[in-house]
KEFILUM-870367 format. One record per residue (C-alpha): x, y, z. Coordinates in steps of 0.05 Angstrom, whole numbers, plus 5000, padded with zeros to 4 digits. Example, Ala and Ser with C-alpha at 12.3 -4.5 7.8 and 13.67 -1.06 7.14 Angstrom:
! residues 2
524649105156/527349795143/
END
This chain:
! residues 164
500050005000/505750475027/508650434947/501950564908/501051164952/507851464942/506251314858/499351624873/503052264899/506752354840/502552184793/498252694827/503053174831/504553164755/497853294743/497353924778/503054174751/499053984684/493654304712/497254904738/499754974669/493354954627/489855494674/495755924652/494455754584/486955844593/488356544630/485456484693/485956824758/491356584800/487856754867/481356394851/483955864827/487855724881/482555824927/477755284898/483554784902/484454924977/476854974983/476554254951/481553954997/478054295059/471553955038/475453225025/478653265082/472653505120/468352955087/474252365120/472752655181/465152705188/465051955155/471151715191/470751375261/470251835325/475652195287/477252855332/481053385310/485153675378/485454455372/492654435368/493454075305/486254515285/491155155282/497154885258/492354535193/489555225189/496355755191/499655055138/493055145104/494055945090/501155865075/499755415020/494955764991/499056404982/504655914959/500055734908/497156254888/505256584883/506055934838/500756074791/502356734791/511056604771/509256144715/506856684666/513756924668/517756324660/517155514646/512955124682/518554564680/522855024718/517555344760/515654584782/522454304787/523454884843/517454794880/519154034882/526654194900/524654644966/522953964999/530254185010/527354735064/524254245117/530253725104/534654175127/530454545181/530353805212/537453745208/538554425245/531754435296/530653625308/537153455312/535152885263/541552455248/545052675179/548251995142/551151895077/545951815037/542052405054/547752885052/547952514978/540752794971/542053484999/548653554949/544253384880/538453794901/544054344897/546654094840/539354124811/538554894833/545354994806/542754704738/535855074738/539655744751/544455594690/537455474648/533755984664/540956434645/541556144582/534256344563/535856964595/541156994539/536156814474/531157204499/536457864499/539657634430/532357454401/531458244420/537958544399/536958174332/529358484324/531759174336/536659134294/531659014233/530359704200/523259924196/522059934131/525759284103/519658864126/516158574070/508758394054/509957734076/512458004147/519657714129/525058164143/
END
């Protein structure tokens, strides 16, 4: 069970991204849209609850779900805001990659023991920023040449075919 849910969460996961995408495409509002996917997993989760088992929600964990709640939704709405300026390969890649926040915020609060393998993690989810960063200046690049090379083109030498 414990492997179909972690291949449930990514295939999930993809499919927002998807999702996140076409909205973009489709020009819709970033804050409503992020607000009717919170509002749907409120209502899910709401639903487990009422239908679950003397599940009882202590008020501790009722204001930490609530302060998570309204941080994710302004990093969401932040999300579908930053893709209409860039990739949403790159824009997901970094979401995805600041798993690296709470790894290391357990290192340095918990105390939680640091072997090997996840210092391995930790040094290719730099490596990945690293990467991303060196994308994102090579488009930087095109995207300045692709201009230079458009001003250059003199008024008047366009054609009727729109060909300089």
């Amino acid at each position: 069970m414990g492997y179909f849910l972690v291949f449930w969460s990514l295939f999930s996961y993809g499919v927002l991204g998807i999702c996140h995408k076409l909205a973009e495409r489709k020009h819709c509002r970033p804050q409503p849209l992020s607000a009717v996917l919170m509002l749907g997993g409120f209502l899910g989760m709401n639903v487990f609850v009422l239908l679950g088992p003397g599940y009882a929600i202590p008020s501790k964990a009722l204001y930490t779900a609530l302060i998570c709640g309204t941080i994710a939704l302004c990093a969401l709405w932040a999300f579908q805001e930053g893709i209409k300026h860039g990739k949403i390969a790159t824009s997901w890649l970094i979401i995805n990659l600041s798993a690296a926040i709470p790894t290391v915020a357990s290192i340095v609060i918990y105390q939680e023991p640091v072997n090997l393998k996840k210092l391995g993690i930790l040094g290719l989810i730099v490596v990945a920023i690293v990467l991303v960063w060196l994308d994102r200046l090579d488009d930087l690049k095109q995207m300045e040449s692709a201009q230079r090379k458009l001003a250059s083109v003199p008024v008047g030498s366009v054609d009727q075919k729109g060909e300089a």
